[in-house]
N, C-alpha and C positions, 0 to 999 in steps of 0.2 A: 750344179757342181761346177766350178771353174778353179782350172790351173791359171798360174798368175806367171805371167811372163814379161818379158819386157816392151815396154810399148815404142812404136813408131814416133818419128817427130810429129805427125799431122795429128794421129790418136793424143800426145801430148798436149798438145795444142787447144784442144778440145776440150781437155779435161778443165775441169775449175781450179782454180788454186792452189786450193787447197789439196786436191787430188796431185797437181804436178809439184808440188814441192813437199812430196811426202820424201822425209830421210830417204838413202838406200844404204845407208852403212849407219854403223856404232856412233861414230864422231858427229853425224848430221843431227844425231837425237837431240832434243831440248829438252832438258830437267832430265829426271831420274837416275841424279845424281848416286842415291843410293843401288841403285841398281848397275848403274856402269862406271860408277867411280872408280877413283883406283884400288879401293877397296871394297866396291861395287861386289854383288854376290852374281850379277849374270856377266860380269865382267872375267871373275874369278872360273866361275861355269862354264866357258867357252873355254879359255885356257886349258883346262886340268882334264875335264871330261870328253871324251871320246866321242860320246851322244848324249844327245840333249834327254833330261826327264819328258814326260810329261808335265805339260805347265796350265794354269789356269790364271789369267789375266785380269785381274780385278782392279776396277780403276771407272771415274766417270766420263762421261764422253767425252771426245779431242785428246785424249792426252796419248794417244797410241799405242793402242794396243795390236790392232791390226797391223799396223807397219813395224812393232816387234815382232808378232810372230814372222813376217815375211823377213828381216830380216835375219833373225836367227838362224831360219829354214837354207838364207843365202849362205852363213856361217857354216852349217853342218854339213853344207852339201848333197840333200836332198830333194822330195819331191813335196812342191808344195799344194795341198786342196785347202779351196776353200769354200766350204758349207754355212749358207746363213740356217740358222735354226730356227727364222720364220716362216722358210719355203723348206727345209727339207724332212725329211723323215726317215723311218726303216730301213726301207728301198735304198733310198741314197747311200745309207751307211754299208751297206750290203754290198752294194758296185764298188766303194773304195775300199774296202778289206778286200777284194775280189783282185783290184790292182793293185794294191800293197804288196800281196800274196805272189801275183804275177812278178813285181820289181823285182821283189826281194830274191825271187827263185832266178829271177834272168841275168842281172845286174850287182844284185848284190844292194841295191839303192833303199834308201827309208825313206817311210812315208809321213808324211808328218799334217797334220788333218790340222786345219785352222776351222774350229767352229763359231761362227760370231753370234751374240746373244744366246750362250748355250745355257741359260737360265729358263730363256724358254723351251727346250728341250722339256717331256712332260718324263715322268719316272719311266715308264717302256720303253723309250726311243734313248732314255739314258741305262737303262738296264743293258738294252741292245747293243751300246757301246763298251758295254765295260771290260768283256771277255778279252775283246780284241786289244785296249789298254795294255789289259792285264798280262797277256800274251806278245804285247810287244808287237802286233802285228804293224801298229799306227801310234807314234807317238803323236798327242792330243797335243793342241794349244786352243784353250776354251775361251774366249772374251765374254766378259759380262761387268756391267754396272750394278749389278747385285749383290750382296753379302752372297757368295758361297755356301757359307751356313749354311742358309735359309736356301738357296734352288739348285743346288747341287746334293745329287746323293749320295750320301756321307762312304760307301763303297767306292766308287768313281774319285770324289774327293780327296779321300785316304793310299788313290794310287798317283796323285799330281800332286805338283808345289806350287802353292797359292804365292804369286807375285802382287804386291798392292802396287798399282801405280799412282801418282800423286798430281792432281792439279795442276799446271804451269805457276810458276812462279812471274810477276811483272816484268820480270827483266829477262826472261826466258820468252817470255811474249815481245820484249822490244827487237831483241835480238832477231826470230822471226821477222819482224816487221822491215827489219835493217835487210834481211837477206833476203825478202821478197821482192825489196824495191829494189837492188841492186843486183840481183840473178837476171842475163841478159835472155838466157836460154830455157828457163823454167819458171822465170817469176815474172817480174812487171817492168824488170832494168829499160828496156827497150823502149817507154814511155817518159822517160827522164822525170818520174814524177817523185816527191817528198812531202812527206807527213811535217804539218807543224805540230809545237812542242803538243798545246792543249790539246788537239787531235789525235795526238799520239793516247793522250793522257787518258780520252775518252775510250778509245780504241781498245786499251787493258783495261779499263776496269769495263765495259760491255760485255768483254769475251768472260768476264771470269773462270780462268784457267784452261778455256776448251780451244786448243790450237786451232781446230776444223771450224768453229766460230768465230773467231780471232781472224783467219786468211778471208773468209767468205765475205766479212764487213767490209774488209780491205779493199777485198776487191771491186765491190758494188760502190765505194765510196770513191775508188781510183776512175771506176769508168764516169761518176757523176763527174768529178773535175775535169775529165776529159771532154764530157759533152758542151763544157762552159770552157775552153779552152783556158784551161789554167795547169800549172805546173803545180800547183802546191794544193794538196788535198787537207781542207778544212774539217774545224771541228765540226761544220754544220753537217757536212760531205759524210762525216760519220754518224751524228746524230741520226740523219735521214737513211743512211743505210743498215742502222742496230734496229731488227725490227728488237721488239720486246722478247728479253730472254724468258724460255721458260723457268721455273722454278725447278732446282733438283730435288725432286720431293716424288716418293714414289711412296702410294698407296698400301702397298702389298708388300714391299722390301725393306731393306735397312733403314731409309728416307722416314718412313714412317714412324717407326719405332725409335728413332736421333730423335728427330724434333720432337713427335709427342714427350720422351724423354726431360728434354731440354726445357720444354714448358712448364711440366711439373715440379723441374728440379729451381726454376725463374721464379716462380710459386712460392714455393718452399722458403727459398732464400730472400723473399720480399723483394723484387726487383720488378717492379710492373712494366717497367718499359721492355726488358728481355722477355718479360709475358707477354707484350704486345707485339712484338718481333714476329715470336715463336706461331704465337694467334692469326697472325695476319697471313704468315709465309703459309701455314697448313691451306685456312681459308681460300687464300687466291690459289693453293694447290689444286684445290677441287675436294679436299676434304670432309668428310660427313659431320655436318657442325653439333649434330646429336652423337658425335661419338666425343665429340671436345667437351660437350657438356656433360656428357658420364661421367669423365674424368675429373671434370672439375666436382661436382655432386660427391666423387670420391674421396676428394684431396677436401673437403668442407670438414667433413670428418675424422680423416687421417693425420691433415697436416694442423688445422685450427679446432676441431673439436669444440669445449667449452670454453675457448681462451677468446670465443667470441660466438655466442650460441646464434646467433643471427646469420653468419657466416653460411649455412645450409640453407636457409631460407631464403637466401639471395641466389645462390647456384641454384636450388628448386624454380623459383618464382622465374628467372630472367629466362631460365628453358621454356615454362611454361609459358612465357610472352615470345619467346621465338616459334614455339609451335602455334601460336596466332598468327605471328606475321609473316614468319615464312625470312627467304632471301630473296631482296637482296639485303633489308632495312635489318635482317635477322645478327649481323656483327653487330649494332650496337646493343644488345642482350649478351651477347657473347665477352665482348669488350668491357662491359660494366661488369660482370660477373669474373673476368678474369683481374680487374685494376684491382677492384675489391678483395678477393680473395690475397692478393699478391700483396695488399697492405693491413692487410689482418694481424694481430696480432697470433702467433703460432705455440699450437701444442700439440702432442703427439700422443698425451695421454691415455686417448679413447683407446686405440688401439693396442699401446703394451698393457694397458686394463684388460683385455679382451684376453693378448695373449698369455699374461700370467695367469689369469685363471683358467683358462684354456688346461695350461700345463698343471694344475693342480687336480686336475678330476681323475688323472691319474692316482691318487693316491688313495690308499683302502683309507673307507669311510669316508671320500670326499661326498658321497651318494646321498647320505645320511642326513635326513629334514629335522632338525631340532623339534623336540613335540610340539613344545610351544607354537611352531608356526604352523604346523600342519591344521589340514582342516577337520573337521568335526562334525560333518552330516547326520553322524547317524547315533543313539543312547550309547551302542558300543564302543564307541571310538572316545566316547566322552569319558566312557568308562576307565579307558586307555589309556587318557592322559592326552589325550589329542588338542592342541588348544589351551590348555589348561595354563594359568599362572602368561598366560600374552598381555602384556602393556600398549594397550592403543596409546600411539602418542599425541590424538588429538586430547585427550583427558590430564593433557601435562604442558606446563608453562612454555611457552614458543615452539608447541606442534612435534617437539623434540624430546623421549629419555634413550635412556642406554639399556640396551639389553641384547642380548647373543642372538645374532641372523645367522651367522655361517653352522656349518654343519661342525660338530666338536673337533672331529680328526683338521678340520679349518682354523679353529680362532685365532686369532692374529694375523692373519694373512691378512697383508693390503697389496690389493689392485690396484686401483686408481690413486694415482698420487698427482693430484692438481700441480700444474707450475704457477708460476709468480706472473703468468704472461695474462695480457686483460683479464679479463672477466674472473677466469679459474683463480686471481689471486684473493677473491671474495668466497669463491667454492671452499678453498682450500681455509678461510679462517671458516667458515660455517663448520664444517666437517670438524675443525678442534675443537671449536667452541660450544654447539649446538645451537649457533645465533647467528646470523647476515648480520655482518655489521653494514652500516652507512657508509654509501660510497661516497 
């Protein structure tokens, strides 16, 4: 548990960069524009309201979440804790109601609890949280990069107001970059040092949108110019200091379910190369490439069906050779099964086939076997009429006559209605005709 107070020049000093040029007021923030604009809703929140809600901070890494809660906390005139939800548990939560309860009775003071990564909080340690919420003993500020939704308990959830915070935008990263090199007392002024243009260039698009990424480069790229005693920090100066971003792509969270998302939908719409994107960005995530192949096995049937019956047999087969070869050689299985499918010709048939008759069993007499078709085991049944008066249609010219399948409370119901798209536009004259014509 730590209160956050103000640090020393030498503690300063120490800190990384990115640590000492974190905002301390409103105006310092970069981006979140909608949030502190002039029409900004926590702009408007500070003004009007007395005390702050409970809040939960939703946003990807860098873009500060942490240094809003602190700031707000400065705003309302409170006491600020803060709890990482990878080290703390019950116990902890228990000592800060314990002082909240204390302020509030001595002072009059509010407590205002910054929990970071409070998605990893598990349901009991957020159950354990909730009362005190609810009761106002601690106003919450939760950080997490996770959909809410999904790891936060929809009780807890329903007493806070979910803020999304948004990315940096490039010119909210330049601007940084402007105030880091010319702050004499908390950034890098002191070094006389400056970014060239392509440096610059390299500098935003590496960080994509993460301030704490963005100062960290900076700064590892300022000391390499410095050790070559140069004033001007290169684009190589940054190349060498961007190690490799990881990819925002989370397994278990919203990350997952976007992109697999995005894929299917890349798929669908015939766009191989956004399927290759999508394919690649899971892949290097660490992604389970039999869970990508499921999906695609899925989307053979749902998205192309007959409009290319081959289509399933490629999503089958290329799995089946990735479970041969394994990773790493196992993307190009994945890769050929994904271009292919993505230039498929597309039908969706199979499935509203499926669902229409799905919804027709509903209906009395949907149950109902035409005698005709039924089977005939036994002298009785023959007796019955089981069987009786069926037209094999190998005994009739092209394999094909007409006679009633559906059950009577049925006739005329069509399911499957073939499209015009490959293959199904030969389905669909067979089905009229009683003939494949010549493709």
């Amino acid at each position: 548990m730590q209160s956050i107070g103000t640090s020393t020049q030498k503690e300063l000093l120490d800190q990384p960069l990115a640590a000492r040029m974190r905002p301390r007021e409103i105006n310092e923030i970069a981006g979140q524009e909608h949030l502190f604009g002039d029409n900004g809703l926590l702009r408007g929140m500070l003004k009007h309201e007395a005390k702050l809600p409970s809040l939960i901070l939703w946003g990807p890494p860098g873009v500060g979440k942490t240094t809003l809660a602190q700031i707000l906390c400065g705003q309302a005139k409170g006491e600020f804790v803060h709890l990482s939800a990878v080290l703390a548990g019950v116990k902890d939560i228990r000592e800060v109601v314990e002082k909240a309860n204390a302020l509030r009775a001595s002072a009059g003071i509010r407590m205002y609890l910054f929990i970071d990564e409070i998605h990893r909080f598990n349901k009991s340690q957020q159950d354990a949280l909730l009362p005190h919420v609810e009761a106002g003993t601690v106003t919450l500020f939760g950080a997490t990069t996770e959909n809410p939704s999904f790891s936060v308990i929809a009780p807890l959830l329903s007493r806070c107001r979910v803020l999304v915070l948004k990315p940096l935008e490039s010119s909210h990263l330049r601007k940084l970059a402007h105030r880091a090199l010319q702050d004499v007392e908390r950034g890098l002024g002191a070094r006389g040092l400056h970014l060239d243009s392509n440096a610059e260039d390299l500098l935003v698009e590496s960080a994509a949108g993460d301030a704490r990424a963005f100062l960290t480069t900076l700064e590892i790229a300022a000391d390499l110019a410095q050790l070559e005693l140069r004033a001007t920090i290169s684009e190589s100066d940054v190349r060498t200091a961007a190690c490799k971003r990881m990819l925002q792509y989370d397994r278990n969270g919203e990350q997952h379910y976007d992109v697999i998302s995005a894929f299917i939908k890349s798929l669908r719409g015939s766009d191989p190369d956004a399927a290759c994107h999508y394919l690649v960005r899971m892949v290097e995530s660490g992604e389970d490439p039999r869970f990508i192949f499921r999906r695609m096995i899925v989307f053979a049937s749902e998205d192309i069906g007959n409009a290319d019956p081959q289509a399933i047999q490629v999503a089958v087969s290329t799995f089946q050779a990735y479970e041969l070869m394994g990773m790493p050689e196992g993307y190009l299985p994945l890769t050929h099964a994904a271009t292919y499918l993505a230039s498929a010709p597309k039908s969706n048939a199979v499935i509203k086939a499926y669902n229409a008759a799905k919804a027709d069993l509903e209906k009395p007499g949907a149950s109902d076997v035409p005698l005709h078709l039924r089977n005939a085991p036994t002298g009785l049944m023959k007796k019955l009429g089981y069987g009786k008066e069926y037209q094999y249609p190998h005994n009739f010219p092209g394999n094909f006559v007409k006679q009633q399948y559906l059950p009577d409370a049925l006739v005329g119901a069509r399911y499957y209605n073939p499209t015009e798209n490959g293959y199904e536009r030969f389905i669909a004259q067979r089905l009229k005709h009683g003939v494949l014509p010549k493709e």
